[in-house]
C-alpha positions in Angstrom: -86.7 38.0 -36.6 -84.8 36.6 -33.7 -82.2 34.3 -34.0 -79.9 32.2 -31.8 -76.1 32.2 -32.7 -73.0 29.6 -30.8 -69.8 31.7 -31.5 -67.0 29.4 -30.9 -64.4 31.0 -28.1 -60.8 30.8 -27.5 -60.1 30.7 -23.5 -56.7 31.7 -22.1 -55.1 29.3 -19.6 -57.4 30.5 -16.8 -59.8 29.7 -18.9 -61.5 32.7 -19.6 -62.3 35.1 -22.6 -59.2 35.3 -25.1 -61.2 36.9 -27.7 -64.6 38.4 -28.6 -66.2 36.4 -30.7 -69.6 38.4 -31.1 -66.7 40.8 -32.4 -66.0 39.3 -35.5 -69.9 39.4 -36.9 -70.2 43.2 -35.7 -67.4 44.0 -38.4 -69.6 42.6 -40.8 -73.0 44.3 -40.3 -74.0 47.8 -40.7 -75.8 49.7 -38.0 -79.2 48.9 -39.3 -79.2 44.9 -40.0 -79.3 44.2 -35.3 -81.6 45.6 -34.0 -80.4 44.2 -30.3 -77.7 41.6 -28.8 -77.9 40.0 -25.8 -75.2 37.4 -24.6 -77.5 34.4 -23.0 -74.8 31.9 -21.8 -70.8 31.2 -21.8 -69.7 27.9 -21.4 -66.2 27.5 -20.5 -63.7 25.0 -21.5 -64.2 21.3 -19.8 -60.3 20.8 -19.6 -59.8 23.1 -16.5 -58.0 21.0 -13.9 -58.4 21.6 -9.9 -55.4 24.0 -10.8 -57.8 26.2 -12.5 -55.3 26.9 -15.4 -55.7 24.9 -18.7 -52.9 22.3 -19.3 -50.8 23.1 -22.2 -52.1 20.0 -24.2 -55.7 21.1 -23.6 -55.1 24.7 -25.0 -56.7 23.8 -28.3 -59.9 23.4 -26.2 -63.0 25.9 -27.1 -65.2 27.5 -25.3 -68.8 28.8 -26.9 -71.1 32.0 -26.0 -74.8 31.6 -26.8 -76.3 35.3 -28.3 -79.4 36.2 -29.4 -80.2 38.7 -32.1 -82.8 40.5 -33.0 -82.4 41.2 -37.0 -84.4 43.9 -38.8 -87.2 43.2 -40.8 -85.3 42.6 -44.6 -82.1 42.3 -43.0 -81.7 38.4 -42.4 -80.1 37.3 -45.4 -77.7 39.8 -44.9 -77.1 38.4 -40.9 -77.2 34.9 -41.8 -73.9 35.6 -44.8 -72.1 37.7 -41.8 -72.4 34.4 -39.6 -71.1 32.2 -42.6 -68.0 34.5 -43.0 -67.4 35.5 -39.6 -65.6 32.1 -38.6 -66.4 32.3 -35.1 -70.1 30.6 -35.6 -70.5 27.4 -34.8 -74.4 26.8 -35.4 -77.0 29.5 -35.4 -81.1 28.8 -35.4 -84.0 31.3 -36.2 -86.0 31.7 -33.3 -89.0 32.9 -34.7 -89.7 30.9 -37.5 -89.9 27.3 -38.5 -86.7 26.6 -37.8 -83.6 28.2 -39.8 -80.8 25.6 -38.8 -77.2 26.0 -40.0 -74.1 25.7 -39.9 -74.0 22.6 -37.7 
């Protein structure tokens, strides 16, 4: 089963990666539950000025990274409670079925 996951992303002031949210689900998962990970898209934070650098009010600002994942066959319930306690998901969809939404 595939799914689609929107980790949630904390930019530095350039705007780029302060942490790794795929990261925090990885801790959570054994070796046998993904089968494959592919990062699809990053999106960075819309508060970057012509400066480049992120204002100090708009430092709360997130940024998300769109991943895919390939779960093992019997493993999904066991994925979908990682992505619940992770705290880095923002919403995540099953690709391959008729449509697994949550966290939204």
């Amino acid at each position: 089963m595939k799914y689609r996951v929107v980790f949630r992303e904390r930019p530095n002031q350039q705007g780029e990666k302060a942490d790794d949210p795929a990261s925090f689900l990885d801790t959570q998962l054994d070796d046998e539950t993904v089968l494959d990970a592919v990062r699809v898209e990053r999106t960075g934070p819309e508060s970057l000025h012509s400066s480049d650098i992120l204002e100090e009010d708009d430092a709360f600002l997130l940024a998300s990274e769109v991943w895919e994942y390939d779960v093992a066959e019997g493993k999904e319930q066991e994925f979908k409670d990682a992505l619940k306690n992770s705290g880095m998901v923002m919403e995540y969809e099953a690709l391959e079925s008729s449509g697994d939404l949550g966290l939204s």
